[in-house]
N, CA, C and O atoms as a DFTB+ gen file, in Angstrom:
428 C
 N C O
     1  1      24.960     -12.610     -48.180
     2  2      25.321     -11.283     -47.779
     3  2      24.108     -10.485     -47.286
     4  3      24.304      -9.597     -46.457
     5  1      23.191     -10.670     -47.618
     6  2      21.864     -10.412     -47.507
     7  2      21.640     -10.034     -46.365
     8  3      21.575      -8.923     -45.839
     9  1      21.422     -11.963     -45.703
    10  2      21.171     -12.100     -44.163
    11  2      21.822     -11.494     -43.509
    12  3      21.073     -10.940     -42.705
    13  1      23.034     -11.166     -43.285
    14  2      23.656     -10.321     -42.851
    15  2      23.527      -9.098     -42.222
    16  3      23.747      -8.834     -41.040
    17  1      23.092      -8.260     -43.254
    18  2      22.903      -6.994     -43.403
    19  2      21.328      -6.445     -42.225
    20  3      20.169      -6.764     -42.493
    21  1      21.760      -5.562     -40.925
    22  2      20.588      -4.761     -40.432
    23  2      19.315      -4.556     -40.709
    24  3      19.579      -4.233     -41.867
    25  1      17.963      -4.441     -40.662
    26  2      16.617      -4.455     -41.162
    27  2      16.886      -2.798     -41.663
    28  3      17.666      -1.944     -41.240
    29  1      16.027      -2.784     -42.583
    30  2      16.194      -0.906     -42.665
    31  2      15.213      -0.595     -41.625
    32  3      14.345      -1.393     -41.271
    33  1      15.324       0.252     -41.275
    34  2      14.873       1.426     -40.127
    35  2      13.280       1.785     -40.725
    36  3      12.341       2.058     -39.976
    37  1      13.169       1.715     -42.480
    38  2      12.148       2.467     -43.070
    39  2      11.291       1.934     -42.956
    40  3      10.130       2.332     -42.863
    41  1      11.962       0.304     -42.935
    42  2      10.603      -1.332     -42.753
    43  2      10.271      -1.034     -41.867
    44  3       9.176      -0.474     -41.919
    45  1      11.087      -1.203     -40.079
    46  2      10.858      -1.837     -38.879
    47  2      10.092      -0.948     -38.304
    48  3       9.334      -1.567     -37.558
    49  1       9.759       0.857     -38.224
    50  2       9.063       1.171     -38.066
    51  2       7.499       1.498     -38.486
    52  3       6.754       1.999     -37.644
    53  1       7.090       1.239     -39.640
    54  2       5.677       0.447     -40.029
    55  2       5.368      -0.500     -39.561
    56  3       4.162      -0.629     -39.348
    57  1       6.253      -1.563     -39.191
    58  2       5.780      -2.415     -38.963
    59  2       5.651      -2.651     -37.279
    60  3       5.033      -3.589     -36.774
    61  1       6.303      -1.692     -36.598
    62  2       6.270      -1.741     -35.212
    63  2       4.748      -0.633     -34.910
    64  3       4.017      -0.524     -33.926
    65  1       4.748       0.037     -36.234
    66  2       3.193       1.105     -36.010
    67  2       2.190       0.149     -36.131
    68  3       1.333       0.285     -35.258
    69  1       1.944      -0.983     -37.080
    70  2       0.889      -2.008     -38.064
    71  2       0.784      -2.657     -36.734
    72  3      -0.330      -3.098     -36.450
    73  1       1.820      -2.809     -35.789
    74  2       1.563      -3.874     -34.903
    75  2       0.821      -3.454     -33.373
    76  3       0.087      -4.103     -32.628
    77  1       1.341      -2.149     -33.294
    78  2       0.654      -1.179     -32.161
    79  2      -0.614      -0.939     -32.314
    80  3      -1.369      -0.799     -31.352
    81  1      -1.076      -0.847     -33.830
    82  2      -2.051      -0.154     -33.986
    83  2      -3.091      -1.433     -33.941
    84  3      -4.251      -1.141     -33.653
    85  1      -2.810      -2.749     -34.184
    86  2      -3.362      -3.888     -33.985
    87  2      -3.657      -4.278     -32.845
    88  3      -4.739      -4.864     -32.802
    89  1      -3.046      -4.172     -31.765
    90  2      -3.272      -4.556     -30.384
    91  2      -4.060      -3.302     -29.832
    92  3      -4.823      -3.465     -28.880
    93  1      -3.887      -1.981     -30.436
    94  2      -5.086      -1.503     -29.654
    95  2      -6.319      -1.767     -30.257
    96  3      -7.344      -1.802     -29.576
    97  1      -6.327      -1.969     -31.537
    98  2      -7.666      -2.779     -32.019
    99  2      -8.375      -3.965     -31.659
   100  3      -9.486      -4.291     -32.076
   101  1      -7.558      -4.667     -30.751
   102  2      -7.991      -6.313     -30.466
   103  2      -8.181      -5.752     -29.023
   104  3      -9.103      -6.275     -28.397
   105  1      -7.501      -4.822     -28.415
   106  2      -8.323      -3.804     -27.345
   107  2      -9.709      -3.419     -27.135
   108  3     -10.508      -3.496     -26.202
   109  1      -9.716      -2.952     -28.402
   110  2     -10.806      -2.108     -28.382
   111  2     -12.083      -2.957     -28.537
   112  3     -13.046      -2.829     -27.780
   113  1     -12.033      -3.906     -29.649
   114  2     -12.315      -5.207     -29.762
   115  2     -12.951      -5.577     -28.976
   116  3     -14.172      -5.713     -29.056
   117  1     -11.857      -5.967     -27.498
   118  2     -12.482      -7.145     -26.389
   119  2     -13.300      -6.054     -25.832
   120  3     -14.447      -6.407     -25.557
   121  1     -13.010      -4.807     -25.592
   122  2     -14.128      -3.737     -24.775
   123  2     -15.707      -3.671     -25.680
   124  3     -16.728      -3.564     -25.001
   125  1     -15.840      -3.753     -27.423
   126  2     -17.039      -4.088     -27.513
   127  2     -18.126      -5.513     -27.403
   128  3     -19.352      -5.612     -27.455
   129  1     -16.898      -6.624     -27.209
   130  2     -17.598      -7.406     -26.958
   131  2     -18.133      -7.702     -25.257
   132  3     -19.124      -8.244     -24.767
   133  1     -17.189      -7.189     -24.826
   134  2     -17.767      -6.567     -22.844
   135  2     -19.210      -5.889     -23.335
   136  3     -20.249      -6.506     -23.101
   137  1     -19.239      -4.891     -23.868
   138  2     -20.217      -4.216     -23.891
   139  2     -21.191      -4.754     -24.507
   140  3     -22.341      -4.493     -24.152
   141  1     -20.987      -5.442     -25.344
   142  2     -22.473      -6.520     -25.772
   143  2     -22.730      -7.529     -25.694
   144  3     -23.566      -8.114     -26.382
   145  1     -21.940      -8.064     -24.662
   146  2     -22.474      -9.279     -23.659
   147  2     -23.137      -8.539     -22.313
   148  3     -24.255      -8.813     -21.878
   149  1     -22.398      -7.734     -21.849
   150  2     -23.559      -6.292     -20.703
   151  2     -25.066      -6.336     -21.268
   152  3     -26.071      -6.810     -20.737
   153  1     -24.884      -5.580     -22.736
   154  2     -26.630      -4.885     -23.337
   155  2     -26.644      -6.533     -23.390
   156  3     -26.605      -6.747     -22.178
   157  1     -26.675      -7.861     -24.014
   158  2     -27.506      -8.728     -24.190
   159  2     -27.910      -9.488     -23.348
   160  3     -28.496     -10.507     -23.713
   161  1     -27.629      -9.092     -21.370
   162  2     -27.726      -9.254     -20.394
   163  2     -29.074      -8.860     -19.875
   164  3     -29.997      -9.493     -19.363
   165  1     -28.836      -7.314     -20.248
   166  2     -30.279      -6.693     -19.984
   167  2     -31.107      -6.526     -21.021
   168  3     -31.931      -5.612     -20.993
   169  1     -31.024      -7.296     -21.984
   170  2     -32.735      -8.063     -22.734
   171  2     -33.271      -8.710     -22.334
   172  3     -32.931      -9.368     -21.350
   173  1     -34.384      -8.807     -22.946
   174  2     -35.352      -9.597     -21.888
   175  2     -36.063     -10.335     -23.209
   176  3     -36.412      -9.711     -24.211
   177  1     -36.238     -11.997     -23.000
   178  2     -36.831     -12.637     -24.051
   179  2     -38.361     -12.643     -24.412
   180  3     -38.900     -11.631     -23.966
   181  1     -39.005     -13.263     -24.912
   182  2     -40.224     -12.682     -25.370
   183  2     -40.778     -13.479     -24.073
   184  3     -41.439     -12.870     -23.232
   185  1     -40.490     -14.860     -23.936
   186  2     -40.529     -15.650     -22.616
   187  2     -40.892     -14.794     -21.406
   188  3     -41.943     -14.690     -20.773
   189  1     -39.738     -14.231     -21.284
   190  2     -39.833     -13.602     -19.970
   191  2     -40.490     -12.309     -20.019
   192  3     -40.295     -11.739     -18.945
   193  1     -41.124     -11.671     -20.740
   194  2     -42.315     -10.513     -21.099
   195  2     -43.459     -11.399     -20.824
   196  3     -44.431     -11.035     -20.162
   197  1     -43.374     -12.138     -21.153
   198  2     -45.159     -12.600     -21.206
   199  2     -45.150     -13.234     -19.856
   200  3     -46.062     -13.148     -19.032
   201  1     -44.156     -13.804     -19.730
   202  2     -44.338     -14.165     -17.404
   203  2     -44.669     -13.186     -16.942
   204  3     -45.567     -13.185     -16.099
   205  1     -43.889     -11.729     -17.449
   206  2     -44.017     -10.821     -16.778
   207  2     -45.696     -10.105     -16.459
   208  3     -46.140      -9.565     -15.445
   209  1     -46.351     -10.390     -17.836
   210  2     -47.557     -10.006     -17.999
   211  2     -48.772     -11.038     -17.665
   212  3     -49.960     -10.833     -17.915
   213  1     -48.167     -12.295     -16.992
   214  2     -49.529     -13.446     -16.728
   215  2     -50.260     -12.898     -15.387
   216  3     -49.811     -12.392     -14.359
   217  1     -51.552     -13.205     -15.818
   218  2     -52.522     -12.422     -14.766
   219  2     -52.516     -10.728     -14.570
   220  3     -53.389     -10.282     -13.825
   221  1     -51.865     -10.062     -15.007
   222  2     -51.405      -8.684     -15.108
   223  2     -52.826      -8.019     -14.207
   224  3     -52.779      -7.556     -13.067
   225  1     -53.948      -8.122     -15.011
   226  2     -55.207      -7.299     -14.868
   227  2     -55.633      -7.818     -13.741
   228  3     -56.392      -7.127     -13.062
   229  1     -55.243      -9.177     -13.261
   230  2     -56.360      -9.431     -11.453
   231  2     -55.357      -8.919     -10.546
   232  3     -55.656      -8.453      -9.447
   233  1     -53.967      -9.011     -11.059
   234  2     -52.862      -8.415      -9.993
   235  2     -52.835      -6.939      -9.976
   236  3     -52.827      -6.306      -8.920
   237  1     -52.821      -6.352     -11.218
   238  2     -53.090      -4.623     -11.317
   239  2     -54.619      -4.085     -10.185
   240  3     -54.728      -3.067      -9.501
   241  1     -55.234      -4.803     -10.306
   242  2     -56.688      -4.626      -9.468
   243  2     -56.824      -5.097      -8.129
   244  3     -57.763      -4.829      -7.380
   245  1     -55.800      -5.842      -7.857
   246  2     -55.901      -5.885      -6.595
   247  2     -54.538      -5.209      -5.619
   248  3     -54.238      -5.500      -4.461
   249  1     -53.821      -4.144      -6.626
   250  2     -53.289      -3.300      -5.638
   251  2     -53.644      -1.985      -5.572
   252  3     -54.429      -1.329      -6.258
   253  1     -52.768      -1.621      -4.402
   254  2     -53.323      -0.286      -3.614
   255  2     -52.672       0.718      -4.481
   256  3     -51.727       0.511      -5.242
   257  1     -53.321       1.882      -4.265
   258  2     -53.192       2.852      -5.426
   259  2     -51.205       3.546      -5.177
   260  3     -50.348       4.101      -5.865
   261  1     -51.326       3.154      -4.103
   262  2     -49.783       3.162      -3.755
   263  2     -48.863       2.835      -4.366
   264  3     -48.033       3.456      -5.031
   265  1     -49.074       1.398      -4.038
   266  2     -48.317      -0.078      -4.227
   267  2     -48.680       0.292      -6.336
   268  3     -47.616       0.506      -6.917
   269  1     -49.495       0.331      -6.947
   270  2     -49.593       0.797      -8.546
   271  2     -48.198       1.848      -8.509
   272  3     -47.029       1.508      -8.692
   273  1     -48.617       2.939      -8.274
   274  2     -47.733       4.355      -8.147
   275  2     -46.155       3.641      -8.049
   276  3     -45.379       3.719      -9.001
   277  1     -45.773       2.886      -6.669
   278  2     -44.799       2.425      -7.319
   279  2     -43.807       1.387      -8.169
   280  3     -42.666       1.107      -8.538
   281  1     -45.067       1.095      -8.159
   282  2     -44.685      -0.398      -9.860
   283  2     -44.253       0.414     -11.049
   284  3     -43.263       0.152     -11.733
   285  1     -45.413       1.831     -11.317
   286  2     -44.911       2.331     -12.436
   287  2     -43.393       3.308     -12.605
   288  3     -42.800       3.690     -13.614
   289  1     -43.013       3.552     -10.653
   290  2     -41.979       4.438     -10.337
   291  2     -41.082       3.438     -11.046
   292  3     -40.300       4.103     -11.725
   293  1     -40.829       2.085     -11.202
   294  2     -39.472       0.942     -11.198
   295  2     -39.362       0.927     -12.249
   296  3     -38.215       0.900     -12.696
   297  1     -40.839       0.940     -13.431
   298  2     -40.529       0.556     -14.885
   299  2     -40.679       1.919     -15.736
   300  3     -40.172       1.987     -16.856
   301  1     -41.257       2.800     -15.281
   302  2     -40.872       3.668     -16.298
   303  2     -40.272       4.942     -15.937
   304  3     -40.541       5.470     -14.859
   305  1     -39.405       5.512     -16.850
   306  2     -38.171       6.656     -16.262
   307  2     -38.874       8.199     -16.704
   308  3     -38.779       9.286     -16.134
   309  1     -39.521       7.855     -17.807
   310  2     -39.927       9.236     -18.023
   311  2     -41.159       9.110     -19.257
   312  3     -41.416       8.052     -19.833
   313  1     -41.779      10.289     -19.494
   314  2     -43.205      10.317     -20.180
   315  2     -43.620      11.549     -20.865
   316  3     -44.027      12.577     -20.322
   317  1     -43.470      11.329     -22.102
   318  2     -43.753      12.951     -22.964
   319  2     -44.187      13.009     -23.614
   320  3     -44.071      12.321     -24.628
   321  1     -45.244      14.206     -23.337
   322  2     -46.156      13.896     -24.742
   323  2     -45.403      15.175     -25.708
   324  3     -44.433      15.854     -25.370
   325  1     -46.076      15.244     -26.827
   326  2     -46.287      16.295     -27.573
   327  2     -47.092      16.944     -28.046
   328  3     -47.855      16.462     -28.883
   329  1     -47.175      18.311     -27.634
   330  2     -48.699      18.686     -28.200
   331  2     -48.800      18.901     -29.567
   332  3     -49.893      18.744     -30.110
   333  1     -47.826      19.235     -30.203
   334  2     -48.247      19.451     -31.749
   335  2     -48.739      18.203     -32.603
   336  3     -49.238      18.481     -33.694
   337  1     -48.667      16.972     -32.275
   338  2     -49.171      15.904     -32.952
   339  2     -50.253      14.895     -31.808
   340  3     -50.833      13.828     -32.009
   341  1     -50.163      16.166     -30.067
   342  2     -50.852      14.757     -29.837
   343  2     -50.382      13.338     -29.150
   344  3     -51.151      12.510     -28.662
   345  1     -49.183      13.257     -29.207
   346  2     -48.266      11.891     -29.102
   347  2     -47.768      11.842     -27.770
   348  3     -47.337      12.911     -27.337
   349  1     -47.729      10.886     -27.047
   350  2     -47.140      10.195     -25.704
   351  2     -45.718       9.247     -26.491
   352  3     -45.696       8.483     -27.456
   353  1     -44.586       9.760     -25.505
   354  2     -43.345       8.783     -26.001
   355  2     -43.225       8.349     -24.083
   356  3     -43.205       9.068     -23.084
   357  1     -43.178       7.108     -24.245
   358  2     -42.701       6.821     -22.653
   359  2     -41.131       6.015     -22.614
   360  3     -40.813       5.366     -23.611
   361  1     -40.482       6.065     -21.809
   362  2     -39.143       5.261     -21.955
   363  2     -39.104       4.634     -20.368
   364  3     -39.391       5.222     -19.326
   365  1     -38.717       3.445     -20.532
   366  2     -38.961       2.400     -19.655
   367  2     -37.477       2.314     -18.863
   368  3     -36.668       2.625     -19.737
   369  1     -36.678       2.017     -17.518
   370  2     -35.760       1.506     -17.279
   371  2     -35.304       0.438     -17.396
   372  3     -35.966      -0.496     -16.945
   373  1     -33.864       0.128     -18.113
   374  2     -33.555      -0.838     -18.247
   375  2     -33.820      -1.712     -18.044
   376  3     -34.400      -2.561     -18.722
   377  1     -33.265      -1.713     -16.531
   378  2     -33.398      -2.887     -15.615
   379  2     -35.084      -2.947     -14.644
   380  3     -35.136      -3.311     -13.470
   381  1     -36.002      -2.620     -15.251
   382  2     -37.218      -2.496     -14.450
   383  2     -38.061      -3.641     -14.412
   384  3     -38.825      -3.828     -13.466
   385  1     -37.974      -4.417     -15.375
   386  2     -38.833      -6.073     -15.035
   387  2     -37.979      -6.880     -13.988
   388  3     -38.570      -7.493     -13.099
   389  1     -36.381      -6.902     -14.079
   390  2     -34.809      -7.354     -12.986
   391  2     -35.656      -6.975     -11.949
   392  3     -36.340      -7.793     -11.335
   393  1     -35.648      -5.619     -11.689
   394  2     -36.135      -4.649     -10.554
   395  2     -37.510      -5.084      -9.609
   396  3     -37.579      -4.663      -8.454
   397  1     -38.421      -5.813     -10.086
   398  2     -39.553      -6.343      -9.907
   399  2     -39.620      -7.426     -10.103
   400  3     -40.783      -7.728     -10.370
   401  1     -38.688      -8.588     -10.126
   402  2     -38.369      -9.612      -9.749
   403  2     -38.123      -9.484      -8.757
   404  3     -39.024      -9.488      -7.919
   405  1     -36.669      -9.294      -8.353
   406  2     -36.117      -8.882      -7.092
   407  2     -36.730      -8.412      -6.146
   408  3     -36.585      -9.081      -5.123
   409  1     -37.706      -7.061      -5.989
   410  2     -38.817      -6.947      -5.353
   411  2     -39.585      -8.433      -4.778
   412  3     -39.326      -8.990      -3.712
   413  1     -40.664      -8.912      -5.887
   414  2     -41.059      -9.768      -5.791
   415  2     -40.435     -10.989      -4.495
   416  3     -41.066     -11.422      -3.530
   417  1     -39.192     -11.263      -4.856
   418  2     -38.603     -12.267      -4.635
   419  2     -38.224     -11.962      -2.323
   420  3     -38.258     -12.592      -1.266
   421  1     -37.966     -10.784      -2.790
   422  2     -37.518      -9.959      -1.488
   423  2     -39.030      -9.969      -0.352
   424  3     -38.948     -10.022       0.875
   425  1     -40.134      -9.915      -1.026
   426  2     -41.510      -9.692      -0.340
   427  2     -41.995     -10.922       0.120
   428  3     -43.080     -10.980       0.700
């Protein structure tokens, strides 16, 4: 007689909420793992820092004060000091070693 009998109304809507509210979670989900396969895109391994830096000082010295000016335009975005302690904070662009590859590669 049981089987029979309609679902109650009191069940089927929890459980139609438990189930909505799950798929926007496995939503939301796949959008942070988009987003941190993106950021672990633009890291850069210790590998590829130290390529970046081989010979640094005969290549820094043999460019034009120009060609310097805009190496530092690609890698760094901004530069602040503070006077009450004294302190330089610099912040680098993301994509600015990418940026100077590509350069590189383009020249």
């Amino acid at each position: 007689m049981a089987l029979d009998q309609q679902p109650n109304n009191s069940i089927v809507y929890p459980i139609a909420d438990v189930q909505e509210r799950t798929e926007e979670a496995e939503h939301q989900l796949a959008k942070v793992n988009r987003q941190l396969q993106d950021l672990e895109k633009q890291m850069l391994s210790t590998q590829e820092i130290e390529e970046a830096f081989i010979d640094f000082d005969r290549i820094w010295d043999a460019l034009t004060t120009r060609e310097k000016s805009q190496l530092l335009a690609l890698l760094v975005s901004k530069v602040e000091f503070d006077q009450r302690d004294c302190t330089i904070a610099i912040s680098f662009h993301a994509s600015g070693i990418e940026s100077l590859e590509q350069q590189a590669e383009e020249d």
